[in-house]
C-alpha positions in Angstrom: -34.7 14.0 49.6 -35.8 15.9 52.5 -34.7 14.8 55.9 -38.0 14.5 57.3 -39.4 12.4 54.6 -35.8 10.2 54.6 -36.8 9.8 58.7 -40.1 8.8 58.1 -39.2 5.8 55.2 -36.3 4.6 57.7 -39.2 4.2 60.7 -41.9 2.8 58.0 -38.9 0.2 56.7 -38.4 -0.4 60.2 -41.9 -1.1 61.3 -42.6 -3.5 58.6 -39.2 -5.9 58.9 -40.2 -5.9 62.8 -43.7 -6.8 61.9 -42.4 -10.2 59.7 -43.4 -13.2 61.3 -40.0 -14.9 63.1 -39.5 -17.7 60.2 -39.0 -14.8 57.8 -36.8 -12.9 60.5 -34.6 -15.8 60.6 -34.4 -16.3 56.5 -33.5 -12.9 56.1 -30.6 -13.0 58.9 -29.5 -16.2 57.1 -29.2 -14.7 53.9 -27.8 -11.3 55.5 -25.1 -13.6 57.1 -24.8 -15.2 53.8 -23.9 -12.0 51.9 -21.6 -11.1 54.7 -19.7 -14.3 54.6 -19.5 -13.7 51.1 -18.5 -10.2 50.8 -15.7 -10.9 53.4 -13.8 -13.5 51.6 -14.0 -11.6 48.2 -12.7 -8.5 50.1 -9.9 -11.3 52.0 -9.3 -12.7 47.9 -8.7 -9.3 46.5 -6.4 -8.3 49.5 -4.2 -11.2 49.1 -3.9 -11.1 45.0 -2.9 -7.5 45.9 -0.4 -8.7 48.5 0.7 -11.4 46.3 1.0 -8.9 43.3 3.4 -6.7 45.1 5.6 -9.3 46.4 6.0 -10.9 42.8 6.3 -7.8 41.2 3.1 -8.2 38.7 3.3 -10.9 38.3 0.1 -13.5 39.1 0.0 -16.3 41.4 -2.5 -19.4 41.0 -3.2 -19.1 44.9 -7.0 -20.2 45.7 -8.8 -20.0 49.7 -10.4 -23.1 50.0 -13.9 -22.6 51.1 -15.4 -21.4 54.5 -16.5 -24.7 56.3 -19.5 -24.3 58.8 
């Protein structure tokens, strides 16, 4: 795709998610934050069954986070 096309979507994308009323604004932050939240403790759940692998040499440990509370 041509930069100068790629520049223009980016600005049309941008005009239209800053032309959304505020209640959908504030839905799609909550879902963006959702997805964050999410993506972080999968990345923090993979990271420590890695950790946990190495230090028990393979083998697998029945360690579970207990859930973000708000």
């Amino acid at each position: 795709m041509p930069a100068g096309l790629h520049n223009t979507l980016i600005l049309l994308a941008h005009q239209v998610v800053r032309s959304l009323p505020d209640p959908v604004l504030g839905a799609l932050d909550a879902w963006s934050l959702r997805v964050a939240r999410r993506r972080a403790l999968a990345r923090q759940q993979q990271w420590q069954r890695q950790k946990l692998a190495k230090v028990n040499g393979g083998a697998s440990a029945a360690y579970h986070l207990k859930p973000w509370r708000d």
